[in-house]
DSSP file (Angstrom, degrees, kcal/mol; ACC not computed):
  #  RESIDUE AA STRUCTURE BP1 BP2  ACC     N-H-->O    O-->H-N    N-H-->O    O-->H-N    TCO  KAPPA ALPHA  PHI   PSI    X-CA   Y-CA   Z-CA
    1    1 A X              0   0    0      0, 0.0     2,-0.3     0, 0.0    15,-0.2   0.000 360.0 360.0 360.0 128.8  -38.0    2.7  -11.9
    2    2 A X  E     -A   15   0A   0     13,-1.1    13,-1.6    11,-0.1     2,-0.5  -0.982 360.0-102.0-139.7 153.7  -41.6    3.9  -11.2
    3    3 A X  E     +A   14   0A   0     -2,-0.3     2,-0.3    11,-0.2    11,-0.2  -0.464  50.5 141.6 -68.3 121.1  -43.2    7.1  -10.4
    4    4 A X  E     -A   13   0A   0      9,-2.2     9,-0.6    -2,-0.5     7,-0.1  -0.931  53.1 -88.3 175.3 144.3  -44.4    8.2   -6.4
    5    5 A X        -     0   0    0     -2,-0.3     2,-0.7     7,-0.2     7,-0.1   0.354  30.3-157.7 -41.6 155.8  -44.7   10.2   -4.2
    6    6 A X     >> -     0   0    0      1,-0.2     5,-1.6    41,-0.0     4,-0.6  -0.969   6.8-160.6-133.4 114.2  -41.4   10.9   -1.4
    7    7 A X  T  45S+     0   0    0     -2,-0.7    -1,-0.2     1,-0.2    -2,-0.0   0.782  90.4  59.6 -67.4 -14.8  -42.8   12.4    1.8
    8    8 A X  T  45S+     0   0    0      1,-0.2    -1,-0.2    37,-0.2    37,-0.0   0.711 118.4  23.8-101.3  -2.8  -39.4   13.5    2.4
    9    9 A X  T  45S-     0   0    0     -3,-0.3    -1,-0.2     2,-0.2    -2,-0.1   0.330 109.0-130.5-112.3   2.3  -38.9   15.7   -0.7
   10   10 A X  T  <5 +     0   0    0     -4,-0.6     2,-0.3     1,-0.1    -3,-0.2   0.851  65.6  62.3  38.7  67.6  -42.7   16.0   -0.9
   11   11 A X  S   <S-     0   0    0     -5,-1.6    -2,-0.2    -7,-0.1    -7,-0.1  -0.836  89.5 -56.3 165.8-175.7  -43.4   15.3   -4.1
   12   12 A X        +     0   0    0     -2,-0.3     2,-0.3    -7,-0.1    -7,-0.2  -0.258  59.7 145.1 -84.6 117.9  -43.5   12.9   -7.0
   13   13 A X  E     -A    4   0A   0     -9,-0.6    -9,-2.2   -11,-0.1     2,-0.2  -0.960  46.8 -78.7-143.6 165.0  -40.3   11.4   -8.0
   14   14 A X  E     -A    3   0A   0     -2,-0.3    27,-1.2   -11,-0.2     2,-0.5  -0.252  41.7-175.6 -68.3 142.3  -38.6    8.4   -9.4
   15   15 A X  E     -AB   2  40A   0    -13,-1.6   -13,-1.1    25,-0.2     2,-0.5  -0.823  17.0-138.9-132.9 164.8  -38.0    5.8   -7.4
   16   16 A X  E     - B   0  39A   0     23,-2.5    23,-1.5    -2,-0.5    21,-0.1  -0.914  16.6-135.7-139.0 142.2  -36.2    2.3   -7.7
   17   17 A X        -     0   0    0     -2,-0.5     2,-0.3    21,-0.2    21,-0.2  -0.417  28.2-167.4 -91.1-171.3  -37.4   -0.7   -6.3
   18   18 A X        -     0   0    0      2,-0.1    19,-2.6    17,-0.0     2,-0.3  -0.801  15.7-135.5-162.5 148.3  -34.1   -3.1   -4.3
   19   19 A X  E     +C   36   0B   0     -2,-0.3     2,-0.3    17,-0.3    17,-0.2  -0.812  29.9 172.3 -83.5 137.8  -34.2   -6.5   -3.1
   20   20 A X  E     -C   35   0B   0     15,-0.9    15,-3.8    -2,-0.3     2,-0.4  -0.936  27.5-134.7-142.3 171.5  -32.7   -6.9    0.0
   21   21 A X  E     +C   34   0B   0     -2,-0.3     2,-0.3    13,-0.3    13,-0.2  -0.994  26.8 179.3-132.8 128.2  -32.5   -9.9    2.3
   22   22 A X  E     -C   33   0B   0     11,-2.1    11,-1.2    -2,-0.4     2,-1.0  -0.809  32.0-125.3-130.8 168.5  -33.2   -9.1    5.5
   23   23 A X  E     -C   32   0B   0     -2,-0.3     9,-0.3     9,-0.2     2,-0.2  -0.915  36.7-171.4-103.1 111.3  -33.3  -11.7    8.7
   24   24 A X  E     -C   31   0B   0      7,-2.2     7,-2.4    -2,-1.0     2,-0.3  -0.599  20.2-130.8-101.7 141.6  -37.0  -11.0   10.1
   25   25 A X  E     +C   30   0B   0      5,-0.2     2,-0.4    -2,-0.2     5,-0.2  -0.953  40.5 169.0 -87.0 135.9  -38.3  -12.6   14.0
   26   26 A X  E >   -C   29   0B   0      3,-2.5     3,-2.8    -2,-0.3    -2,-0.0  -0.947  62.8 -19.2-136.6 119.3  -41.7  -14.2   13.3
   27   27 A X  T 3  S-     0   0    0     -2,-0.4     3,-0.1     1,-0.3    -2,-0.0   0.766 127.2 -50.5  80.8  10.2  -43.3  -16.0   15.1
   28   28 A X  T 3  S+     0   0    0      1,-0.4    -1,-0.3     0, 0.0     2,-0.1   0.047 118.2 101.0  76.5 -12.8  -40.3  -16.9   17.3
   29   29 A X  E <  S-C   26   0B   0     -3,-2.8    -3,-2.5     2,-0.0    -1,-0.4  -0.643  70.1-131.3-103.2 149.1  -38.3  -17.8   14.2
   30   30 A X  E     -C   25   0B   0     -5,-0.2     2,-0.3    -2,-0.1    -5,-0.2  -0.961  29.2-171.2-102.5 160.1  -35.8  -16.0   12.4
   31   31 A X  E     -C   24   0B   0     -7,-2.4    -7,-2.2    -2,-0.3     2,-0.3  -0.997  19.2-150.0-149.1 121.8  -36.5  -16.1    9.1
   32   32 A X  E     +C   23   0B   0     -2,-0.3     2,-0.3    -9,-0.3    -9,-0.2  -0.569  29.9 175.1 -80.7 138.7  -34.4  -14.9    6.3
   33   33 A X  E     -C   22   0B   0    -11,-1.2   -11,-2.1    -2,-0.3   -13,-0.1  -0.817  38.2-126.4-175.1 120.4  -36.6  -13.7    3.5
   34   34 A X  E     +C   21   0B   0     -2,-0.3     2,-0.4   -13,-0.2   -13,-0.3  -0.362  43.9 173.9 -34.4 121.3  -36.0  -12.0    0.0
   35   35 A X  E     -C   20   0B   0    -15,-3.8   -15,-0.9    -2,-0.1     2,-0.1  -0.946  27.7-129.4-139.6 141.0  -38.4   -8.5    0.3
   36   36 A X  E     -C   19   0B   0     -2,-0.4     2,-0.4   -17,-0.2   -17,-0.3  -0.476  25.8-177.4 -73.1 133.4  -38.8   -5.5   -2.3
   37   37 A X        -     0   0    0    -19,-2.6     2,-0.7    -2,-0.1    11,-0.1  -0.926  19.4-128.4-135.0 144.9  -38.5   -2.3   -0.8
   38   38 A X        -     0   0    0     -2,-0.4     9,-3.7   -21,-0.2     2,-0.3  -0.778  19.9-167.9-112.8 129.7  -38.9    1.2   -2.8
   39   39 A X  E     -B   16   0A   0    -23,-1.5   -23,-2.5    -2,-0.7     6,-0.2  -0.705  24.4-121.8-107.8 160.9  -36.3    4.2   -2.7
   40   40 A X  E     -B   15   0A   0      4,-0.4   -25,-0.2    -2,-0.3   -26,-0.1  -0.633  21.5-143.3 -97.3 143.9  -36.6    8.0   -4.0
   41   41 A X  S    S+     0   0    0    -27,-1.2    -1,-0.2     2,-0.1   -26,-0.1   0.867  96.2  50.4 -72.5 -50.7  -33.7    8.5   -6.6
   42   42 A X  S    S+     0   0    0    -28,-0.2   -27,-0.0     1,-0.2    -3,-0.0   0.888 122.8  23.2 -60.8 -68.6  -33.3   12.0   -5.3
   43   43 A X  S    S-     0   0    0      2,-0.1    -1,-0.2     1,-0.1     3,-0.1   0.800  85.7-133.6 -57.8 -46.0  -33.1   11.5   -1.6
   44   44 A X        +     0   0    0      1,-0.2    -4,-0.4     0, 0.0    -1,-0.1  -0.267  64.0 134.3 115.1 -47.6  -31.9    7.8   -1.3
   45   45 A X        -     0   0    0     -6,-0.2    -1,-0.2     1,-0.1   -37,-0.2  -0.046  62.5-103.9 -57.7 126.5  -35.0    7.5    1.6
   46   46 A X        -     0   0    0     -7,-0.2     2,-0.5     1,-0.1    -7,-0.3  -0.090  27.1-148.1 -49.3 121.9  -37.2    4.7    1.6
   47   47 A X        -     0   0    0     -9,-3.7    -9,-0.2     1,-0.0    -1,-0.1  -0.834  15.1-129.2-110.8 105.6  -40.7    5.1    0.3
   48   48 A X        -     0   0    0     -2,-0.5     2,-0.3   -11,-0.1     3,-0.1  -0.239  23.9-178.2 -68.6 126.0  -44.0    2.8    1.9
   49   49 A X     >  -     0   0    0      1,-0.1     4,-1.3    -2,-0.1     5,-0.2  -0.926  17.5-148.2-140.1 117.4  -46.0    1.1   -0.5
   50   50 A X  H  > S+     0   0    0      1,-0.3     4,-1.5    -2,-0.3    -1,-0.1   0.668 100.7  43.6 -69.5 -28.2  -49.1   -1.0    0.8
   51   51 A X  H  > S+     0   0    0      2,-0.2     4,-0.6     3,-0.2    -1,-0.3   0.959 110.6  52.5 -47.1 -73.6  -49.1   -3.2   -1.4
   52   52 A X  H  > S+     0   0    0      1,-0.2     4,-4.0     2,-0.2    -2,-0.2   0.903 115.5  46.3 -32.0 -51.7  -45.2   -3.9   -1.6
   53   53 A X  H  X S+     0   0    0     -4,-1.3     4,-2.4     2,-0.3     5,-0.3   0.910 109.2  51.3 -83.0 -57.4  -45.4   -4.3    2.1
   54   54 A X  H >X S+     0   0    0     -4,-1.5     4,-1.0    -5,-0.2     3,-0.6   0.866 109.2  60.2 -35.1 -99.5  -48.6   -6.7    1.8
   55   55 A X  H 3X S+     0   0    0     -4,-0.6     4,-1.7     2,-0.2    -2,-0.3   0.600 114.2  28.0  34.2 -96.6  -46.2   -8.4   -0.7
   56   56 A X  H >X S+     0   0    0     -4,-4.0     3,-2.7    -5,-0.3     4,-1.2   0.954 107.8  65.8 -61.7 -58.7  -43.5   -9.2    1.8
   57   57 A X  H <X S+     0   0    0     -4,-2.4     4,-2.4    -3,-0.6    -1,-0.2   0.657 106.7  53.2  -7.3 -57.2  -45.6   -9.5    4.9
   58   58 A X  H 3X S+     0   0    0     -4,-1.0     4,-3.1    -5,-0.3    -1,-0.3   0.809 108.1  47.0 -56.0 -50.3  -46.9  -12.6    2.6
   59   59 A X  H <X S+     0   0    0     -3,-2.7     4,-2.6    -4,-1.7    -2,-0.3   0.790 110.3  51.4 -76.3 -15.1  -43.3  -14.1    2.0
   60   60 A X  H  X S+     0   0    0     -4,-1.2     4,-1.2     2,-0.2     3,-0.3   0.975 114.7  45.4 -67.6 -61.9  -42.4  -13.8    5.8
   61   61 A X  H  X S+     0   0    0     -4,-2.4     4,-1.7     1,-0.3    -2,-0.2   0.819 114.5  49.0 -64.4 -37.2  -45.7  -15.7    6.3
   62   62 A X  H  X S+     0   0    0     -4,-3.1     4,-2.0     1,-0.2     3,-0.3   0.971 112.9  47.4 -50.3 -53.1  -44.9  -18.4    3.4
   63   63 A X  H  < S+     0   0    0     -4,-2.6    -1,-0.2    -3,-0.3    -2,-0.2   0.771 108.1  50.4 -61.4 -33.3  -41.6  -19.0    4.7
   64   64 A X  H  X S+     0   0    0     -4,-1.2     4,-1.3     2,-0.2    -1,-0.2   0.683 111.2  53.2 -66.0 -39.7  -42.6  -19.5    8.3
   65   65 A X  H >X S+     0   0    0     -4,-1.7     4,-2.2    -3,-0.3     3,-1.3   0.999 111.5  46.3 -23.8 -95.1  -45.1  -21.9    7.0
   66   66 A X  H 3< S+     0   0    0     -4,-2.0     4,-0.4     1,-0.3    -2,-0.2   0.585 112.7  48.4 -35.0 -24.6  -42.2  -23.6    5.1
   67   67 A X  H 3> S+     0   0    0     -5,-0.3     4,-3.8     2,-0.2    -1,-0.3   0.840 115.0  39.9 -97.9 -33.7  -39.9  -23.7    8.0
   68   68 A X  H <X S+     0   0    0     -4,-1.3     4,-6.7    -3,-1.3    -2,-0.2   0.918 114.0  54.3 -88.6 -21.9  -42.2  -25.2   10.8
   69   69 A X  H  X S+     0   0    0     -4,-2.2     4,-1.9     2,-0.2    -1,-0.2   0.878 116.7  39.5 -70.6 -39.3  -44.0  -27.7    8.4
   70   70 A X  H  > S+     0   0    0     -4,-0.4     4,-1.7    -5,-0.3     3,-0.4   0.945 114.1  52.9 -81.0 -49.2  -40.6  -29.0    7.5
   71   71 A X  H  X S+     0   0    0     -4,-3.8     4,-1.5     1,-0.2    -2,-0.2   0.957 107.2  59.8 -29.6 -64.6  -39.4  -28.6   11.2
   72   72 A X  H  X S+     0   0    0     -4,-6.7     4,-1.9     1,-0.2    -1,-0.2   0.671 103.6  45.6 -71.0  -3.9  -42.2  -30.6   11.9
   73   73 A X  H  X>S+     0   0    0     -4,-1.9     4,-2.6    -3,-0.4     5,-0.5   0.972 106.5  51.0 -55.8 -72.9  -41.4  -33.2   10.0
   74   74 A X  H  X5S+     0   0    0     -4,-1.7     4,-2.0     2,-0.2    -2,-0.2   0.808 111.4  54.7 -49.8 -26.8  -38.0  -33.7   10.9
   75   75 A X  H  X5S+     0   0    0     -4,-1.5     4,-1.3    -5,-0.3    -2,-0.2   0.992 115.7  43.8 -49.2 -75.3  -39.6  -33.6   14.9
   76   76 A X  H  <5S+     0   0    0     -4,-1.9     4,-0.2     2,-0.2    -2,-0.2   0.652 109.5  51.4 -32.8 -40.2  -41.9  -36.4   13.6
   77   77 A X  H ><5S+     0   0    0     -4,-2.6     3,-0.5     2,-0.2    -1,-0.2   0.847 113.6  49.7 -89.0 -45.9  -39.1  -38.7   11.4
   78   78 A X  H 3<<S+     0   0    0     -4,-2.0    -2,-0.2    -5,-0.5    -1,-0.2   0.905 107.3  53.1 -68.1 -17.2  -36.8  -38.7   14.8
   79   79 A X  T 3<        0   0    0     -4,-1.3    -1,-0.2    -5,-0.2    -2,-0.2   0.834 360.0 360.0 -65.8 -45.2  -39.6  -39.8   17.0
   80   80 A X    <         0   0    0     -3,-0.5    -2,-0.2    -4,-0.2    -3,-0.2   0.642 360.0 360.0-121.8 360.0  -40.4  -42.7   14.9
């Protein structure tokens, strides 16, 4: 639980950060991918945080990374 602003009660409240796992398109792929998101306890509505977002934005790109390098492998092993 950390303190920040909620534009939608407009003003500084607690908030609690959530994992969720959400199925993303990147890149053409979909890409299942853990990402932290922060919520106002009082309201319930989700509060953007540039960092957090950075954050995720970074595990979509690792995973898509992860998926195509291994794709391309398997592309590569049936070939030869």
């Amino acid at each position: 639980m950390s303190l920040m602003y909620c534009p939608n009660c407009k003003k500084e409240t607690n908030a609690t950060r959530r994992i969720c796992v959400k199925a993303l398109p990147y890149k053409g792929l979909p890409l299942k991918v853990a990402q932290k998101y922060d919520y106002c306890d009082e309201c319930g509505e989700y509060i953007f945080d540039e960092e957090l977002d950075k954050e995720n934005w970074e595990k979509v790109e690792q995973e898509y990374q992860r998926r195509t390098k291994c794709d391309s492998l398997r592309q590569y092993l049936k070939r030869h």
